[in-house]
MIVOKE-52482 format. One record per residue: x, y, z of N, C-alpha, C in turn. Coordinates in pm, 1 decimal, decimal comma, padded with zeros to 6 digits. Example, Ala and Ser with C-alpha at 12.3 -4.5 7.8 and 13.67 -1.06 7.14 Angstrom:
BEGIN
<r <01319,0; -00569,0; 00780,0>; <01230,0; -00450,0; 00780,0>; <01320,0; -00330,0; 00780,0>>
<r <01285,0; -00225,0; 00708,0>; <01367,0; -00106,0; 00714,0>; <01290,0; 00003,0; 00787,0>>
// end
This chain:
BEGIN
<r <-07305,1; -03976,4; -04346,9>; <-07321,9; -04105,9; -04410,3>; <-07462,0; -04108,6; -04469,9>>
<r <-07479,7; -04156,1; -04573,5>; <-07615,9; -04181,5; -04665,5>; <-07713,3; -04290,3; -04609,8>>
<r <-07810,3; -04217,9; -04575,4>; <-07903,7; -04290,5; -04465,8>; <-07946,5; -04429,7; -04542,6>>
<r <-07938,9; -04369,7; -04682,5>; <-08036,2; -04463,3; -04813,7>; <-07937,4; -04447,1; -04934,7>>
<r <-07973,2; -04559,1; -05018,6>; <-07921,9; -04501,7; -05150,4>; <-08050,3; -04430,8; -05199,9>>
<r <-07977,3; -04313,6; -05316,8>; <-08031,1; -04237,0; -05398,7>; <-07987,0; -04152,6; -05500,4>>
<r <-08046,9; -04015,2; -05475,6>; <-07953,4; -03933,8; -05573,4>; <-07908,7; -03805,0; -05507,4>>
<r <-07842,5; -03725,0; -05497,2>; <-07836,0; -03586,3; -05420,6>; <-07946,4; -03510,9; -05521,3>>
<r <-08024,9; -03451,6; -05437,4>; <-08107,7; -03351,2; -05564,3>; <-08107,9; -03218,0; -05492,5>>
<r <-08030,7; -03199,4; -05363,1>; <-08042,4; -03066,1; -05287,9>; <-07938,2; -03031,3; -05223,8>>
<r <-07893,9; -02948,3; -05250,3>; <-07706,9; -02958,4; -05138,1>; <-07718,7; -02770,2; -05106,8>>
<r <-07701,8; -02772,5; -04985,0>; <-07706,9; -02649,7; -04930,1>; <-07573,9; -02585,5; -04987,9>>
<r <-07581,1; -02440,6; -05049,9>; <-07524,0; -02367,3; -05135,7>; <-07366,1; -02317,9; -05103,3>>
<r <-07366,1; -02329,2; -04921,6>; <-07268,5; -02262,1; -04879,9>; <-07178,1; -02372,7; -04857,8>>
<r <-07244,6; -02505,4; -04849,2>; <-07148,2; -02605,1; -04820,5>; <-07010,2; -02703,2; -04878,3>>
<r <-06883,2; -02627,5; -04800,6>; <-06772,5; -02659,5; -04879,9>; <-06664,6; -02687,0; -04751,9>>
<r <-06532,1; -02714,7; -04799,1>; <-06441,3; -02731,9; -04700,1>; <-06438,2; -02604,5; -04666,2>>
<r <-06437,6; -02576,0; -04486,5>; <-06397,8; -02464,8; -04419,7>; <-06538,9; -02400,6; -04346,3>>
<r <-06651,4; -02456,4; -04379,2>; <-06744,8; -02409,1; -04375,7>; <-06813,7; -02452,3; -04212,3>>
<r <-06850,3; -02346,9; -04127,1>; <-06879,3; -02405,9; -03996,5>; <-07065,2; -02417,7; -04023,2>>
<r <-07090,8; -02570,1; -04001,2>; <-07196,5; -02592,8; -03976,6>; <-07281,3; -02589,6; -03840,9>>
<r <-07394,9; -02573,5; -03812,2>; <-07449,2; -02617,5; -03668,1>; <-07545,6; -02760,8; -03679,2>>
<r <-07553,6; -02802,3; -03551,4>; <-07579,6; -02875,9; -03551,9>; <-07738,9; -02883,2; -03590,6>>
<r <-07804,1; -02972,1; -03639,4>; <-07914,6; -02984,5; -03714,0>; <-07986,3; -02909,7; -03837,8>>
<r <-07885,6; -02813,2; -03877,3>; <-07865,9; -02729,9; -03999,1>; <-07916,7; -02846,7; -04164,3>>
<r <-07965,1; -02810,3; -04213,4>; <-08010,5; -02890,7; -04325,9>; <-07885,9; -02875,9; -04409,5>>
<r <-07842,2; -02985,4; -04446,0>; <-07707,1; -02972,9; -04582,5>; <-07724,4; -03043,2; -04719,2>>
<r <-07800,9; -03170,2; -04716,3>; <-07836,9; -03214,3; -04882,1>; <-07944,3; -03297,6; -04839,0>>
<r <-08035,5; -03298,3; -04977,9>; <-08134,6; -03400,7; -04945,4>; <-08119,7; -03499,6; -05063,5>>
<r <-08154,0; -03600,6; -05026,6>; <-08161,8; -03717,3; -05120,3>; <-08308,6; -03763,2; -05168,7>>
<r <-08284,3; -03841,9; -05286,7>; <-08392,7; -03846,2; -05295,3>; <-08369,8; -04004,4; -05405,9>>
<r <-08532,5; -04073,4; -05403,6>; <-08561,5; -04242,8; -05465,7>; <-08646,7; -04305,9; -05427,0>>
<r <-08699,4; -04279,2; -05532,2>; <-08793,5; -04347,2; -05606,9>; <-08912,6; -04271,9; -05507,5>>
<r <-08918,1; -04119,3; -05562,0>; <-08987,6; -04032,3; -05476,6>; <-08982,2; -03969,9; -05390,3>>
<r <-08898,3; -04048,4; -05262,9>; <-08916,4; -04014,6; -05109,2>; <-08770,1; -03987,1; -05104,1>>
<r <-08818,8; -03844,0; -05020,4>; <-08709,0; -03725,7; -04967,8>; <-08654,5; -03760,0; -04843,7>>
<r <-08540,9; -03749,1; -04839,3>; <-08471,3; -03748,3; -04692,3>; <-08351,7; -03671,1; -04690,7>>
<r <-08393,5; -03527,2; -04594,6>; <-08344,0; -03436,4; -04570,3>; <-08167,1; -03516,5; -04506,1>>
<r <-08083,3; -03466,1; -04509,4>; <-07957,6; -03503,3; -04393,8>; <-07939,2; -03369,5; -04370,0>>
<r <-07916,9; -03383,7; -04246,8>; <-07910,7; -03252,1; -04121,5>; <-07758,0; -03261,4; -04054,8>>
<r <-07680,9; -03160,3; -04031,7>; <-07564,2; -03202,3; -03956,5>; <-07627,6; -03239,7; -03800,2>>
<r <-07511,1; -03367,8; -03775,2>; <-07548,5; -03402,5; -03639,4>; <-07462,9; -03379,5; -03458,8>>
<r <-07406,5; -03285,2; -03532,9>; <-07336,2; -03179,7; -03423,4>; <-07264,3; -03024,7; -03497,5>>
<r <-07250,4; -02954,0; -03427,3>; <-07170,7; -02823,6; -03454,1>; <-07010,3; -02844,2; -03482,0>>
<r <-06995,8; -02794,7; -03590,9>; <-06835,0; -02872,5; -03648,0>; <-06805,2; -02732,8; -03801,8>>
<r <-06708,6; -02808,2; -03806,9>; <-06605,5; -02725,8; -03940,6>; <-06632,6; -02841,0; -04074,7>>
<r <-06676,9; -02831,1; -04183,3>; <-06717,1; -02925,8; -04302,0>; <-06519,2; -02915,1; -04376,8>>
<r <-06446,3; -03039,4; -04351,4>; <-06364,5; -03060,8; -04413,7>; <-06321,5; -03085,8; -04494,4>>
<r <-06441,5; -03171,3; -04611,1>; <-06408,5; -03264,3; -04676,9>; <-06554,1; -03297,7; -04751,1>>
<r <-06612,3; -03227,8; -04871,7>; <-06742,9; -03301,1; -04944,5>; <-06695,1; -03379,4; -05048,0>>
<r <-06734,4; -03499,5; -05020,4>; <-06738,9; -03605,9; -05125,1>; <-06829,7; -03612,3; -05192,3>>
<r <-06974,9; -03540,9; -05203,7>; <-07038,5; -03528,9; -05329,6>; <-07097,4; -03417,1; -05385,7>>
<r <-07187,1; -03473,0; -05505,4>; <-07222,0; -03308,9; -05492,0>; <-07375,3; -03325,4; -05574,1>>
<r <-07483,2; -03184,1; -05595,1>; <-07588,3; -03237,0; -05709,2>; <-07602,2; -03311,0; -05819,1>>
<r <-07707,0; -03414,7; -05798,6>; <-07707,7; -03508,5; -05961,1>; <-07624,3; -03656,6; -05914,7>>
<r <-07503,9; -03632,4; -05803,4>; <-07443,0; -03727,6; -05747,1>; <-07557,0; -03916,6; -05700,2>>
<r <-07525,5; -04014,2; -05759,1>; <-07584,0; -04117,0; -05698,2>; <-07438,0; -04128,6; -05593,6>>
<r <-07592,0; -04200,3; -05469,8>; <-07450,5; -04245,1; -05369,2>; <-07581,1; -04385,5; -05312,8>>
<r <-07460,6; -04479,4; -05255,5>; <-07518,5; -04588,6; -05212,1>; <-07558,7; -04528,0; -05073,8>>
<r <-07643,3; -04639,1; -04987,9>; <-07640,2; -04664,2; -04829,8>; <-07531,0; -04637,8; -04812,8>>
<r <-07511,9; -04599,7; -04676,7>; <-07389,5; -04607,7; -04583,2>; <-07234,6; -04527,7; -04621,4>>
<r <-07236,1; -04453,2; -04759,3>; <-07142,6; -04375,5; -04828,4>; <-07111,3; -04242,6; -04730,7>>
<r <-07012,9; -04227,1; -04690,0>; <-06937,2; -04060,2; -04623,1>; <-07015,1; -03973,1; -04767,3>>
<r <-07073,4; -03859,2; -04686,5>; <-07096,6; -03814,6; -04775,4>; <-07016,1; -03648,1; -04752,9>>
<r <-06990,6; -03648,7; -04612,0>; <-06872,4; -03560,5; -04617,8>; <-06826,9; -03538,0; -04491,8>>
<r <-06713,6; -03473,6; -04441,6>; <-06597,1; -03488,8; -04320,6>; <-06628,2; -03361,4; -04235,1>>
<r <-06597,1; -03400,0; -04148,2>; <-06630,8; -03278,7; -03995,2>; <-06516,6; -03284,9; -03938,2>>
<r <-06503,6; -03115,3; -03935,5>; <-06379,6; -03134,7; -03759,6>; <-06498,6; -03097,4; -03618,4>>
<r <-06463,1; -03130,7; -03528,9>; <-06560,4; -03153,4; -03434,2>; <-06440,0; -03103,3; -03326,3>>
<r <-06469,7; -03012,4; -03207,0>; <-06382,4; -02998,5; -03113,8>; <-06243,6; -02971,9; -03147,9>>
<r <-06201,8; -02939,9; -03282,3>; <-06046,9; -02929,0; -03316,2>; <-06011,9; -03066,8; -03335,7>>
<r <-06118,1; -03169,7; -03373,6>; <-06039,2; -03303,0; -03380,3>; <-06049,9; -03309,9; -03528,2>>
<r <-05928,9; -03354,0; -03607,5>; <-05999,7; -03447,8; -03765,5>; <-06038,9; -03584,7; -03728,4>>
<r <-06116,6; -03641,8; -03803,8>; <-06108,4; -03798,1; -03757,4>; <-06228,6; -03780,8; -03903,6>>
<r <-06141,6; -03868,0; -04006,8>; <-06182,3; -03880,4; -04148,6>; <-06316,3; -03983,9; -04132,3>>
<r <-06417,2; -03954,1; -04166,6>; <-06559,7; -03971,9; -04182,7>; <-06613,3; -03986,7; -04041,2>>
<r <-06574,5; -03914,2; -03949,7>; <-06585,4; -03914,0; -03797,0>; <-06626,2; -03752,8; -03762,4>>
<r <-06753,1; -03726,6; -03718,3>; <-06888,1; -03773,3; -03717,2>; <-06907,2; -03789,1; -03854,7>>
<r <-07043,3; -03880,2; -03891,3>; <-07095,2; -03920,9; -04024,4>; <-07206,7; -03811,2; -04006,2>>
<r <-07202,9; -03804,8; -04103,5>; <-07321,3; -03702,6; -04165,7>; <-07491,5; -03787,3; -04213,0>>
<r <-07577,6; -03811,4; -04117,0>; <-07656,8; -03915,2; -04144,2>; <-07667,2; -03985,9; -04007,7>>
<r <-07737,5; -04118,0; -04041,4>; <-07747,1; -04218,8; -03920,8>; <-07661,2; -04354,7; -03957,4>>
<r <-07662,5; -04404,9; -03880,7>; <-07564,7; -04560,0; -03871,2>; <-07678,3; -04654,6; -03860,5>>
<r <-07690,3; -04780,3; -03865,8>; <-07796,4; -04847,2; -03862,0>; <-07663,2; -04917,3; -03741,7>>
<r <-07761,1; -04989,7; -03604,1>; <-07666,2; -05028,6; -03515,1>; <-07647,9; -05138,3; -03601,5>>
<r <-07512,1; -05158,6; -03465,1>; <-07475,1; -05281,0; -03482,1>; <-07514,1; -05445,1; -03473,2>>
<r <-07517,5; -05529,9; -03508,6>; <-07561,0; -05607,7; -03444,7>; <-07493,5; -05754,7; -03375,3>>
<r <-07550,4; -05775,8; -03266,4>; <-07471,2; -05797,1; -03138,4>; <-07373,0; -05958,7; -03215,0>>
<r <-07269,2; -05934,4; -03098,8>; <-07175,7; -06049,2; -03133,1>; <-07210,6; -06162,5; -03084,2>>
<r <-07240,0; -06325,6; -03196,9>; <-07232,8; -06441,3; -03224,5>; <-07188,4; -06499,9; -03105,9>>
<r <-07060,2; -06457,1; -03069,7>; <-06960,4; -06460,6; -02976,6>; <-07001,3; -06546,3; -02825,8>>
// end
C-alpha cells in the first residue's frame, strides 16, 4: 500500500508476478515534491499481482501490489507499505 501519494520513480527490476520476495527487500520508491520513500516488502512471500509500474502516479493508501504469504492468496493482503491505524470506535 502507498505510504504517500506520489510518483513511482524506482521499481526493482526483477519485480513481477511469480517473483519470491524477502522480507525487507527494497521493491519501488516513490517519490513528491522531493522526498523519497523507499517501500520494502514487509514479510517473505510470492509477488502475485503488480498494479503499477515506473512514471506511475498513485494516491495514499493505493495496493500497489499482491503477496502470497504462507500458500495463502488474500488480494491486497499483506499491503506492501504501512497502514495508518485505525481510529478507535465513537461507539
Amino acid at each position: 500500500m502507498a505510504q504517500m501519494s506520489g510518483t513511482v520513480v524506482d521499481m526493482n527490476p526483477s519485480l513481477r508476478p511469480g517473483v519470491q520476495v524477502k522480507e525487507g527487500e527494497e521493491l519501488l520508491t516513490l517519490e513528491r515534491m522531493k522526498l523519497f520513500c523507499t517501500v520494502s516488502a514487509p514479510c517473505t512471500g510470492v509477488v502475485t499481482a503488480v498494479m503499477t509500474g515506473p512514471g506511475s502516479r498513485v494516491s495514499e493508501g493505493k495496493i500497489l501490489l499482491e503477496m502470497e504469504v504462507q500458500g495463502r492468496r488474500s488480494p491486497g493482503s499483506p499491503v506492501i507499505g504501512f497502514r495508518r491505524p485505525l481510529s478507535p470506535s465513537s461507539s
